[in-house]
Structures are given as C-alpha cells and as structure tokens.
C-alpha positions in Angstrom: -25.4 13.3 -23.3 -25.9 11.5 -20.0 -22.8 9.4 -19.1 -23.5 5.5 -18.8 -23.5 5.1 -15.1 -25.6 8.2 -14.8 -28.2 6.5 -16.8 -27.9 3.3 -14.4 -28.1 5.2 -11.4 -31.6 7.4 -12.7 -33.2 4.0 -13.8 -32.0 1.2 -11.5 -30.8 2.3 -8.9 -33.0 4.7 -7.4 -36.0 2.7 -8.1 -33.7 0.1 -6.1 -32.9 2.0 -3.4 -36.8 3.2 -3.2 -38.1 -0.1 -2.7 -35.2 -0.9 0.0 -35.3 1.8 2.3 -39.0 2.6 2.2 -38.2 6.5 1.6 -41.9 8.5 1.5 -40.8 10.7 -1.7 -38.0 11.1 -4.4 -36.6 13.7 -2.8 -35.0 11.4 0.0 -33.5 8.9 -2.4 -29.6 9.6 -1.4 -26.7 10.1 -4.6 -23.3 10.4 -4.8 -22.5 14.6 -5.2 -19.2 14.4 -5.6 -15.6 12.6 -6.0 -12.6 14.2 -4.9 -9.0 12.5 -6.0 -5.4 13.6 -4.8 -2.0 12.2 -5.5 1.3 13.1 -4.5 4.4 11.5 -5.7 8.5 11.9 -4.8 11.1 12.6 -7.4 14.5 10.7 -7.4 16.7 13.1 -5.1 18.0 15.9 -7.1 16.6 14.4 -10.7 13.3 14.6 -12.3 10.0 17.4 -11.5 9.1 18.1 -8.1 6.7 16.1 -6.9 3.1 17.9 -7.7 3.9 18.4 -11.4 3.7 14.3 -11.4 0.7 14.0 -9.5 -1.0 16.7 -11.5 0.1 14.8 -15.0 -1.3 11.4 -14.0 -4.6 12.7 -12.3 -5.3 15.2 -15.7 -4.8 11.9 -17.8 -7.3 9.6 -15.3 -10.3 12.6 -15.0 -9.6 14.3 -18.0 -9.8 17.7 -16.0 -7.1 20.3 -14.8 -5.7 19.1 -11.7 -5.0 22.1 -8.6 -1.6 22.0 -6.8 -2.2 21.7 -2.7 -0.2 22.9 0.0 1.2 22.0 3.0 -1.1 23.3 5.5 1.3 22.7 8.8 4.9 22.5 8.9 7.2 19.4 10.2 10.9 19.8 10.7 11.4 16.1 10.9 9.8 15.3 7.6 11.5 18.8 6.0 8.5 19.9 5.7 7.4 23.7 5.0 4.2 25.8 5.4 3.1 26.3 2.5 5.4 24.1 0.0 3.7 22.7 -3.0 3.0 18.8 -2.1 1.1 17.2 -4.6 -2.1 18.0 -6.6 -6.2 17.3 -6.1 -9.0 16.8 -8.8 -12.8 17.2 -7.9 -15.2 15.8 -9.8 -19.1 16.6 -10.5 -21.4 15.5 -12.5 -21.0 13.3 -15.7 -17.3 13.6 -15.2 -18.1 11.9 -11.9 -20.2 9.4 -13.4 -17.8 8.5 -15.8 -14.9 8.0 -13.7 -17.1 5.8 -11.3 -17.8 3.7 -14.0 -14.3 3.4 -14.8 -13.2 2.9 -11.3 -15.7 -0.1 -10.7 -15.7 -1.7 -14.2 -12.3 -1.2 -15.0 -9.6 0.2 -12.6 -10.3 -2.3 -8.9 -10.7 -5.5 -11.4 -7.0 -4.9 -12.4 -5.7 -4.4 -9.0 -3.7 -6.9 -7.9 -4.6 -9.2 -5.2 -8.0 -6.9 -5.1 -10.3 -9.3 -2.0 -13.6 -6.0 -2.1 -13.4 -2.2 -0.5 -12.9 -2.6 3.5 -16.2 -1.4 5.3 -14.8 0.6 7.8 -13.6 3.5 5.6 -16.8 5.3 5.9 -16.0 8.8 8.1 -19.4 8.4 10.2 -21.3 10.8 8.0 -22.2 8.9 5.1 -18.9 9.8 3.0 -16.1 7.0 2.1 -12.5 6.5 1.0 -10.4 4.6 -0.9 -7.1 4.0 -2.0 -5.4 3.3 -5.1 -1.8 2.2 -4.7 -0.7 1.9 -8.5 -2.3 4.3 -11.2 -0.6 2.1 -13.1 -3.9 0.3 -13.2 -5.9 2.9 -15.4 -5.3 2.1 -18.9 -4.9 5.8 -19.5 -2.1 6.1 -17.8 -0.6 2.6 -18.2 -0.7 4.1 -22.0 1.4 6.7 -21.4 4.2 4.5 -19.5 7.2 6.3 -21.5 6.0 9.7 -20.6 5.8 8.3 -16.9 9.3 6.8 -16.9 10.0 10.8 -17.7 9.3 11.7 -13.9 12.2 9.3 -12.6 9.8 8.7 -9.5 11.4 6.9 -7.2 7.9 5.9 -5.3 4.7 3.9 -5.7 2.3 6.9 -7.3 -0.5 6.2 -5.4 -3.9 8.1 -5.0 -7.0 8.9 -2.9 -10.2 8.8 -3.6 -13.0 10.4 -1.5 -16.7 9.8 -2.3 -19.1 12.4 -0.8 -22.8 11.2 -0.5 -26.2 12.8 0.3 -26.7 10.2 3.3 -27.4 10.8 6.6 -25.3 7.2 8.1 -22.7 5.4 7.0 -25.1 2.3 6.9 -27.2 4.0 4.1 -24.2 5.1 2.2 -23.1 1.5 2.4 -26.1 0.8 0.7 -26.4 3.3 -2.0 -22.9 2.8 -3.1 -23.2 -1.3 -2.8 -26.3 -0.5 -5.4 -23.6 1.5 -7.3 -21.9 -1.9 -7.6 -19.1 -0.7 -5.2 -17.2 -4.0 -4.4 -17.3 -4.5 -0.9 -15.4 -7.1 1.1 -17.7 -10.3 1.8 -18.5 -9.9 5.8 -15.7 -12.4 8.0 -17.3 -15.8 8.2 -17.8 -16.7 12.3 -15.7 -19.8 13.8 -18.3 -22.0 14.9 -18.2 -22.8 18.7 -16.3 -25.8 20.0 -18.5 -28.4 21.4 -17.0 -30.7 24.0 -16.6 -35.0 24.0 -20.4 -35.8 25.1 -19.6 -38.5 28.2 -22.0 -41.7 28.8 -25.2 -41.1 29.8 -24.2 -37.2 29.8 -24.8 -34.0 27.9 -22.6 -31.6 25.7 -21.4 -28.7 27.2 -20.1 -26.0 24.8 -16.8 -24.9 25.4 -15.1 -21.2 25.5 
C-alpha cells in the first residue's frame, strides 16, 4: 500500500510542478530518491554505551529500519580521534519508508520544534540536494515515548541528527521548488528596509539618501 505522502506527491504534486515549470514530458518532472539520516551522540565519561549504540537506538525507533554504524574516515589527535573508530550510526531511506518519514518530518516533527522560524535556503549543496538539522529527537513522538529507555544511555549531549534529501534536480532553484511543493517549510524571504528619503527644502526636491 502506497504511503500517504506518496499518494500526494503522484496526484498533486507533479501535476503542480508540470504546470510550473513547463517540463515537455513526465519524464522531467523531478522527485525526491532518497533521504539519508545520521546521528551521533556522547556518553557520560566512563558510564553508559559508547556513542553509536545510542545513535543507532534512536534512528531504528524514528525510521523503523536497522541503522549502519560509521567510521571515522580521518584521524585527529586533538579531538582523540582514531581512523577507523566507531562514531555514530546512518539510516538511508527509499521508497515508502521515505515517504513516510517525510510526512512525519513536515506534519509532525519541525511543528514541535522549538522556536521553529522555516528551513534556511541556503542549505542546498549546489546540485539540487539539501540538508537539515534536527537538534532534539526528542521531538518525534517515537522516541519522546521511549524517554526511560533514553535516560538508559546517560548521554551527556544534545542527540541531535542530520538529514540529507537527495533530489532528481538539476539546480538548487528547482529543488527549492519541488520540495516547497512537498510542503517543506521554508523561511519567508528577509523583508528590504525601505530607503531613507531626505527633509524636502522649500521650493526644492527630495533626494534619497544612502
């Protein structure tokens, strides 16, 4: 069974988009293909599970699919940081699992976020892809429901996670406007300060001023 937002996106959207962008065939309309997540959280020093069995947990409970451990891929001696060490976990999602936690991210999840003002615009990559941040999971319900499990980890940070949408498009200004069709919450555009005008003298004319 096609997931909710799958069905808006087949029978609203497209035909939207369509219409908008004047595309000559079907074939052009541009989609989402995929949503990849990652979290990585820090344990209390010397108490609770290393870091990527916490970020694995609460991205299984918010996609409802096993979660892959990632690696360091360079080293830092400042940081302590090793080749190769475990540091967090990364879910990627296609399809109606996609769909559905889309729907859930939109509808549900950046609705509860606190002090939530629209997605910034410039977190498109320059080829049509975008990212976002989460800075409390707390704000899905399905792992605000497991709270006492949570409280388990003795984190000692914020567990925050990324979210990476990969599109079809070709720009970043067509992605913009396939996922605001999506009803992706974009920030309203800054308003401009009007120019000042100066005192107009007798018998004179305004001059604008810088």
């Amino acid at each position: 069974m096609s997931s909710r937002y799958r069905l808006f996106y087949d029978t609203v959207v497209r035909q939207d988009l369509l219409s908008k962008m004047a595309y000559k065939n079907v074939h052009e309309i541009p989609k989402v293909t995929q949503i990849a997540i990652s979290g990585a959280t820090r344990a209390q020093l010397g108490k609770g599970l290393d870091n990527p069995v916490a970020s694995a947990f609460f991205l299984e409970l918010i996609t409802g699919q096993q979660a892959k451990f990632t690696r360091i891929k360079r080293g830092n001696a400042r940081y302590k940081a090793r080749e190769g060490f475990l540091e967090g976990s990364k879910v990627t999602l296609h399809g109606s699992q996609m769909y559905d936690f889309m729907d859930r991210l939109i509808t549900i999840v950046l609705p509860r976020t606190t002090d939530f003002g629209g997605l910034k615009t410039s977190s498109f990559d320059g080829k049509g892809n975008y990212a976002l941040g989460i800075k409390d999971v707390n704000t899905f319900l399905e792992v605000e429901a497991q709270h006492g499990n949570m409280l388990n980890f003795q984190l000692n940070s914020a567990r925050g996670i990324g979210i990476y949408v990969s599109t079809s498009c070709a720009t970043d200004e067509e992605a913009k406007v396939l996922l605001s069709a999506l009803r992706f919450p974009f920030e309203p555009p800054k308003a401009r300060k009007p120019a000042a005008v100066a005192a107009v003298p007798a018998g004179g004319t305004p001059e604008a001023t810088s």
